[in-house]
C-alpha positions in Angstrom: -5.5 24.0 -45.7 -3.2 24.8 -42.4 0.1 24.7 -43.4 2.0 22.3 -41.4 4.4 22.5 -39.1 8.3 21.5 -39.6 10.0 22.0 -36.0 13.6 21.7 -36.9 16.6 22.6 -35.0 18.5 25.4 -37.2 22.1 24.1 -36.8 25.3 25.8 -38.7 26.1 22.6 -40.3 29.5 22.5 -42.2 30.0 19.3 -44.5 33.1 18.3 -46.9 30.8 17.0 -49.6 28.5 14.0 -48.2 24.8 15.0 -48.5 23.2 16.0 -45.1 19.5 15.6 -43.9 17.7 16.8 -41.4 14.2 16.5 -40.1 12.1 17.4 -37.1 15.0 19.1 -35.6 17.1 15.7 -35.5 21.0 15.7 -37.7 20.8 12.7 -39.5 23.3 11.0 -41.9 25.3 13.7 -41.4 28.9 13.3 -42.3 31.7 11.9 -40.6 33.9 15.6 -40.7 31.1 17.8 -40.0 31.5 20.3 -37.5 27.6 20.9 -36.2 27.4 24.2 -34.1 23.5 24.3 -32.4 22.0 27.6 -32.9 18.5 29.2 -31.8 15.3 26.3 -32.1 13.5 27.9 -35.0 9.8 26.3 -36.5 9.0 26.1 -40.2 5.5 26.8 -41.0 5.3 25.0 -44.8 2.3 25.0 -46.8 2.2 22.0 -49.6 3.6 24.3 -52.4 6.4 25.0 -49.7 7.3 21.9 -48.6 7.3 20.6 -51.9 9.9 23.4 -52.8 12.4 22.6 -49.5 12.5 19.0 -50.4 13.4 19.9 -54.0 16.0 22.1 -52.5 17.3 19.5 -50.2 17.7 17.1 -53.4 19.4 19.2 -55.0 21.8 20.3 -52.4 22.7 16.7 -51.7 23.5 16.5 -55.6 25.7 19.6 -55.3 27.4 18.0 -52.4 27.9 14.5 -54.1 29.2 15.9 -57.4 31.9 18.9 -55.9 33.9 19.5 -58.5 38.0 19.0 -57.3 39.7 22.3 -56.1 38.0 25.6 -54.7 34.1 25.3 -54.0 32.3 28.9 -55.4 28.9 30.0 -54.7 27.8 30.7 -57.9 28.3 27.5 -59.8 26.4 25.8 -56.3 23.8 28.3 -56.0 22.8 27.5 -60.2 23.1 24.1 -59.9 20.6 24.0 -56.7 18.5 26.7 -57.8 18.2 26.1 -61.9 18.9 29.7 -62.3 21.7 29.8 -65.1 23.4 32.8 -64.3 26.8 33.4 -64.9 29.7 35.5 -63.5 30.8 37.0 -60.3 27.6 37.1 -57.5 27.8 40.9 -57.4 25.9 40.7 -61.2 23.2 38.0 -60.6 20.6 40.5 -59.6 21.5 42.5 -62.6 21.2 39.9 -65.1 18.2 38.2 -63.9 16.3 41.4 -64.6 13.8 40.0 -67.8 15.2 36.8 -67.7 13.9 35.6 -64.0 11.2 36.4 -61.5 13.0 38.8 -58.6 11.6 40.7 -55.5 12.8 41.7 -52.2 10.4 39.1 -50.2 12.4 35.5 -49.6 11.0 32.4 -50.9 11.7 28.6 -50.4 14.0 27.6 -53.8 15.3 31.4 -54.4 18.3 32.3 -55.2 19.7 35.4 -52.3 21.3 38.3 -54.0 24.3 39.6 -52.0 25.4 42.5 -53.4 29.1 43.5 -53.2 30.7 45.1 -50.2 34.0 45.8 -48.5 34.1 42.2 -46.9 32.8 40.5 -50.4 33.9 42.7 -53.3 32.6 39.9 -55.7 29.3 39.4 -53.8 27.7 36.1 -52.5 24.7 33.9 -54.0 22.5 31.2 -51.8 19.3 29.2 -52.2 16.9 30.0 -49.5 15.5 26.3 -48.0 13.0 27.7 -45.4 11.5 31.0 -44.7 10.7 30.7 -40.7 9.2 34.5 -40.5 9.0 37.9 -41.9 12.5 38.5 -40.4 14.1 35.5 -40.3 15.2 32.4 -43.3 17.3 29.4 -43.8 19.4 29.4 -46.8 22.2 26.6 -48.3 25.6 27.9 -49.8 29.0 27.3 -50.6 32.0 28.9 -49.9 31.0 31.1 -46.4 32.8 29.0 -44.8 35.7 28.2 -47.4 35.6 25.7 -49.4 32.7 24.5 -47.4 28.9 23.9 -47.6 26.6 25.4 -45.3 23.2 24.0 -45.0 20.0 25.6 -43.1 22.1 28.4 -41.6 20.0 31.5 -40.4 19.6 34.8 -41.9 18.0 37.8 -40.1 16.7 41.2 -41.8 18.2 43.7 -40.0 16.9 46.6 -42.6 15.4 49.4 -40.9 12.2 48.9 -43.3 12.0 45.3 -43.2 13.4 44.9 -46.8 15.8 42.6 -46.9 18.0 44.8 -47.7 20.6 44.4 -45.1 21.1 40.9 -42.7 23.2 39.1 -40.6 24.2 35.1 -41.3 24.6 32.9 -38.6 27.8 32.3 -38.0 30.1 29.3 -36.7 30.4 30.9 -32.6 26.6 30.4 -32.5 25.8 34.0 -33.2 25.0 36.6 -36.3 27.5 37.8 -38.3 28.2 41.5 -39.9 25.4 43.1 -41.8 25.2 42.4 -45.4 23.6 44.2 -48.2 21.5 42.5 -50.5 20.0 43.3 -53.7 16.6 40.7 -53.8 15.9 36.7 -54.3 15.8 35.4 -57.7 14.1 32.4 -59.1 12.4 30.6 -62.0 
């Protein structure tokens, strides 16, 4: 089977806590304090399996949304709950502890958890849930707390690593372009 085609729009989309959708490229239901910044037209190219996973992803992320808890939004405790990956602690040991305990490698994948390891600008690390995998260089994740105290939905990460390995990328970021580069350790999942 042809895997089919999702043309979306990858927008920077900021939200407060209402859920937000999206599909074929058009903001729906999105909430009334959401600051929507257009970045580049990307295509999604989802097999069954894929698609499947994205919409699981979405569900989730709209019960993350619905059911912040009050005070400071983390990525970790939004990254397990969209994810299912029970991992706790600081981002910087996820990729650690999910050694025996999950499946990891260095190649994205719809429903994955992204392993930032810890840097200068994040000594603590960062965690998101990858929702679309557009090519070999380039994803969409969902996460909390980029933005602080915000959650960030289909934003675009580019490898940037010299060997194509994840191992370093730029995030899309609010003035429409990428960000620093980022280490990361792998994608975890279930």
């Amino acid at each position: 089977m042809r895997p089919a085609a999702l043309c979306l729009t990858a927008l920077l989309v900021t939200c407060l806590a209402a859920p937000v959708v999206r599909a074929e490229g058009q903001p729906r239901d999105l909430p009334r304090k959401a600051a929507v910044e257009l970045a580049q037209p990307v295509t999604l190219r989802l097999d069954r399996a894929d698609r499947a996973a994205r919409e699981e992803v979405k569900a989730a992320v709209r019960k993350a949304a619905e059911n912040r808890p009050r005070g400071r939004l983390w990525c970790v405790p939004f990254a397990r709950a969209v994810s299912g990956v029970d991992i706790r602690g600081n981002a910087r040991t996820w990729w650690d502890q999910a050694k025996g305990r999950y499946q990891r490698s260095k190649a994205p994948k719809v429903g994955a958890v992204m392993a930032f390891a810890a840097s200068g600008a994040m000594p603590k690390g960062h965690v998101a849930v990858v929702s679309g995998v557009v090519d070999s260089r380039r994803i969409l994740i969902d996460q909390a707390n980029w933005v602080r105290d915000r959650i960030t939905v289909d934003t675009l990460v580019v490898d940037v690593s010299p060997q194509n390995d994840w191992s370093q990328v730029r995030v899309a970021n609010g003035a429409g372009g990428l960000g620093r580069i980022n280490p990361v350790k792998g994608f975890i999942w279930n």
